[in-house]
N, C-alpha and C positions, 0 to 999 in steps of 0.2 A: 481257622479260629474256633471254629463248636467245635471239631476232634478236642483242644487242649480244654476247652470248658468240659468238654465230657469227663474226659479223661481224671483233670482236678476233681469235678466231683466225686466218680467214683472212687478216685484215692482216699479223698475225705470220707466217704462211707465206710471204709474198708478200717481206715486208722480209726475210725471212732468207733467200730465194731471192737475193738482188739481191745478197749479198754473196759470192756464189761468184767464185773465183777463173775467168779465163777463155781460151781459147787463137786465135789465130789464125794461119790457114796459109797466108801468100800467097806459097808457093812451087805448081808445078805438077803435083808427087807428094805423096803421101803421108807425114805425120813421124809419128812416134810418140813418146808423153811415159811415164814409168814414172813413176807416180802410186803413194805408198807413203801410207798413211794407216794408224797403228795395226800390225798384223803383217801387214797385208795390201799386198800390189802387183798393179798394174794396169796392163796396156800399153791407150793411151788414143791411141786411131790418127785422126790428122784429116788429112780427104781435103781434095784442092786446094780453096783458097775458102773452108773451112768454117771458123765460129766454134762451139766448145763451152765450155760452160759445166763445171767440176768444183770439188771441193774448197770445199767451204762454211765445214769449218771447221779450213781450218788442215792441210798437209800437207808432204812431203816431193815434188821433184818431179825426175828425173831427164831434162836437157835433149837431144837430139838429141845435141850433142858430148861427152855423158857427164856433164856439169857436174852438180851436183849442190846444190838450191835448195829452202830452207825458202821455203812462202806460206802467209799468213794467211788467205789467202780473197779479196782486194781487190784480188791483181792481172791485170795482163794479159801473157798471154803473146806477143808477135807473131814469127812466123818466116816469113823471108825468106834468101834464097841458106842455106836450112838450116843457119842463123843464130838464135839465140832468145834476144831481148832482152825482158828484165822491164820492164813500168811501170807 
């Protein structure tokens, strides 16, 4: 019986990891996103090449050119000539 309690849970951890919203940086400096979740803000720095993972559930995200973007957790961020288009 605790094996399939385990097991459940960590399925549920695994399926709620998957739906974090996500970022990519394929420019060749550094961008930073201002991730506001709750009362709380976060400068969330991705180095050239990198993808990271945030915002699981549902945020506020502030884009490179200021823009200023509700995510539920499902998308992707990609930036290019420090450019950030949602999809």
């Amino acid at each position: 019986m605790w094996k399939i309690l385990v097991a459940a849970v960590a399925l549920l951890s695994a399926v709620n990891a998957g739906f974090a919203a996500s970022a990519i940086n394929k420019d060749s400096e550094p961008r930073t996103l201002v991730v506001t979740q709750g009362s709380s803000k976060t400068d969330l720095q991705i180095n050239p090449g990198e993808t990271v993972q945030f915002c699981p559930k549902g945020c506020f995200v502030t884009l490179p050119n200021g823009d200023l973007e509700a995510l539920n957790g499902s998308e992707t961020i990609e930036i290019s000539g420090g450019v950030a288009r949602i999809k």
